[in-house]
N, C-alpha and C positions, 0 to 999 in steps of 0.2 A: 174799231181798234182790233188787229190782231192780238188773239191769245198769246201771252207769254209761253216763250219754250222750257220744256220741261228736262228734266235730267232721263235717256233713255235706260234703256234695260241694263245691259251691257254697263253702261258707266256705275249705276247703282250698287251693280256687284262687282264691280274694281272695286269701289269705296274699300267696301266692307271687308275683301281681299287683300287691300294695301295692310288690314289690322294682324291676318294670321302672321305668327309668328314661328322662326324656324324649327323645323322638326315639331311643328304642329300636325296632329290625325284632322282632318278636317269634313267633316260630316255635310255632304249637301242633298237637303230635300228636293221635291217635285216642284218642277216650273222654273219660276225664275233662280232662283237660289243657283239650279246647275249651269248656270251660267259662270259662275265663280272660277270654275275650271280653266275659263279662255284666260284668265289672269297667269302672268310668270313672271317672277323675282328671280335674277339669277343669284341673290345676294340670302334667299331660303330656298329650304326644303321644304315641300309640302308633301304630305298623305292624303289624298282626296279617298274617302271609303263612302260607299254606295252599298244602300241595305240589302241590296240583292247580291253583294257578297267579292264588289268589283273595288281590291283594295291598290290603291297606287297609282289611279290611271289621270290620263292627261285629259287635255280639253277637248270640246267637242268636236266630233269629225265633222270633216268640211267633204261638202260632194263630192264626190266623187272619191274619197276616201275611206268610205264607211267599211268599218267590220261588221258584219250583220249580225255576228256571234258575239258581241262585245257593247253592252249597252250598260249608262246606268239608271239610277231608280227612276226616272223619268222615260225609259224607254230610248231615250237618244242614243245614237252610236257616238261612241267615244275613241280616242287615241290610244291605243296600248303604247308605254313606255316602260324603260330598264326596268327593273324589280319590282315591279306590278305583280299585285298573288289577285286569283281568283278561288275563293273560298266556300263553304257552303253557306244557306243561309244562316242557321245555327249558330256557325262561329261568327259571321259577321255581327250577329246581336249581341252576341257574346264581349264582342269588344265596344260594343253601346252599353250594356247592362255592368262590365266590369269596369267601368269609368274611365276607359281610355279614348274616348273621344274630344280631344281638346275645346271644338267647340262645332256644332251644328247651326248651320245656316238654313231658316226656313220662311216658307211663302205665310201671311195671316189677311184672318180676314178685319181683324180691328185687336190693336195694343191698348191695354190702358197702361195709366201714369206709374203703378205701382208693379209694370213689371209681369202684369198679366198679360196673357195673351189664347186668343183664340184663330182655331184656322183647320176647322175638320168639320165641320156641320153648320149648316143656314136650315134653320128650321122648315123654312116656306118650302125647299126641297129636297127633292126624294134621293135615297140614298145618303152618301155618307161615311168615311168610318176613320178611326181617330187614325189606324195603322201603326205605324212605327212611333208617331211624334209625340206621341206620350210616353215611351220610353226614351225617345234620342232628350225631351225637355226635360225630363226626370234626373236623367245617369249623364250627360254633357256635361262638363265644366263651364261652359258658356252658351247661351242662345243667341244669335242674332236675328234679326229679321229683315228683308227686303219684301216690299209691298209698293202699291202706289199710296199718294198721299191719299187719295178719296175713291168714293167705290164713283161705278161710273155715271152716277146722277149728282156728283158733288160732294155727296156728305162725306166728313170727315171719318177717317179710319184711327188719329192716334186722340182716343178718345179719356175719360175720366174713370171710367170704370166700362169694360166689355158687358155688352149686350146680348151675345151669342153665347152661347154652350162656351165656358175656356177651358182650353187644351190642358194648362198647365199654370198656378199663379206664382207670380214674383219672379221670372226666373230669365228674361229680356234684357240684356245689359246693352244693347247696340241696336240702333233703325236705320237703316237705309232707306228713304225711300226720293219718288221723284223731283222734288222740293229743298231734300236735306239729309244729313245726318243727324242722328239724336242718342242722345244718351238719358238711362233712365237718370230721374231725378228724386229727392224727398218730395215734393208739391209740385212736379210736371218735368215735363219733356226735355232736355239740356239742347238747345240747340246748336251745335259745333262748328258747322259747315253749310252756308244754303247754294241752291241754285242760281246759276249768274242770273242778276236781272232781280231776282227775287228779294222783295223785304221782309225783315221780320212780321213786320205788320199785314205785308198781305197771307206768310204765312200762317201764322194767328189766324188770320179771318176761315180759313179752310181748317181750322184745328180746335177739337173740342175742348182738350185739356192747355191747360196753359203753358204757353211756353218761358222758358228761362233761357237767356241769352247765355252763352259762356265767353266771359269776357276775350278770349283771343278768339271770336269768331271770325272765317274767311267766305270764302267761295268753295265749294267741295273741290279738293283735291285729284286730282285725274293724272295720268301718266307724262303728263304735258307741264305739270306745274308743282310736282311733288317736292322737297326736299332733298339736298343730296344723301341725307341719311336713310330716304328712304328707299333704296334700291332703284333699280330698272325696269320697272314691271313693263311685258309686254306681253301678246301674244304668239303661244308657241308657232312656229312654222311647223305644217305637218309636208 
């Protein structure tokens, strides 16, 4: 029997993307998270800031487009658009540490039920280091997370309680991952949205912590099937 398809990268961080709201500061971590960028609503504004101090900028450059002087915390080359500041890094923390980031999107290596979460150190290897994300989890008004559902031998990532060193506890309101959306709950996971094809039950079986159906649950929403309240998201044209 072919493997069920999974929700990819890209659509995970639409999800999560369709949530910002207008004249939101939008904080995106390393990896998947800077993905969030290829997302546009003509119907908000967003501020994507990048802790090396790249405030304003648009989505990922596509080849042949690339500013090589123009990257964010990920290293990617990015789009410069209208009223983009480039800052130092100082001030960029400066506006993570003064609580003006609406909400930070970051990669983890396992969520628990209560809001904890971990995603800077795997003991079994070398190196490591918290960097920014224990201040962006600390001073954010919101954390989200996109990750996959399990690491790559199966087991479950949205677990009962972390295993790993945690970044930061209680402080996860939103998951993205390939499988579903989730919202934290009092006793587990709120399930919102799963992947086509996907059941609750097969998602449970890949999930440590229990899940809790929310009663209007769908198919995750994508630019194809949103609401008309929800804007137009597309990809900018560069």
């Amino acid at each position: 029997m072919a493997e069920k398809e999974k929700l990819n990268r890209q659509t995970m961080c639409d999800r999560l993307a369709m949530e910002f709201q207008d004249g939101w500061i939008v904080n995106l971590g390393v990896g998947m998270p800077t993905l969030c960028s290829n997302y546009k609503d003509e119907s908000r504004e967003l501020i994507y800031h990048s802790e090396n101090g790249v405030i304003g900028y648009g989505p990922i450059a596509e080849e042949g487009h690339e500013d090589k002087h123009l990257v964010n915390a990920g290293g990617q080359n990015v789009v410069g658009i209208p009223g983009m500041a480039i800052v130092h890094h100082a001030d960029s923390f400066m506006l993570i540490r003064g609580g003006m980031i609406d909400v930070t999107v970051m990669g983890a290596y396992e969520v628990a039920q209560n809001g904890d979460f971990a995603n800077w150190r795997i003991p079994t290897r070398k190196g490591g280091g918290i960097g920014g994300a224990m201040d962006l989890a600390a001073c954010a008004k919101r954390v989200y997370i996109a990750m996959e559902h399990t690491t790559r031998d199966g087991k479950p990532r949205l677990l009962k309680q972390c295993a790993l060193p945690v970044t930061a506890p209680g402080v996860v309101k939103l998951v993205s991952t390939d499988l579903g959306l989730f919202e934290i709950g009092t006793d587990g996971f709120i399930l919102k949205e799963h992947a086509p094809g996907w059941s609750v039950e097969e998602i449970q079986e890949l999930t440590e912590a229990k899940i809790i159906v929310d009663p209007n649950i769908c198919e995750v929403r994508t630019r194809g099937n949103t609401d008309s309240n929800q804007g137009t998201g597309r990809h900018f044209v560069v």
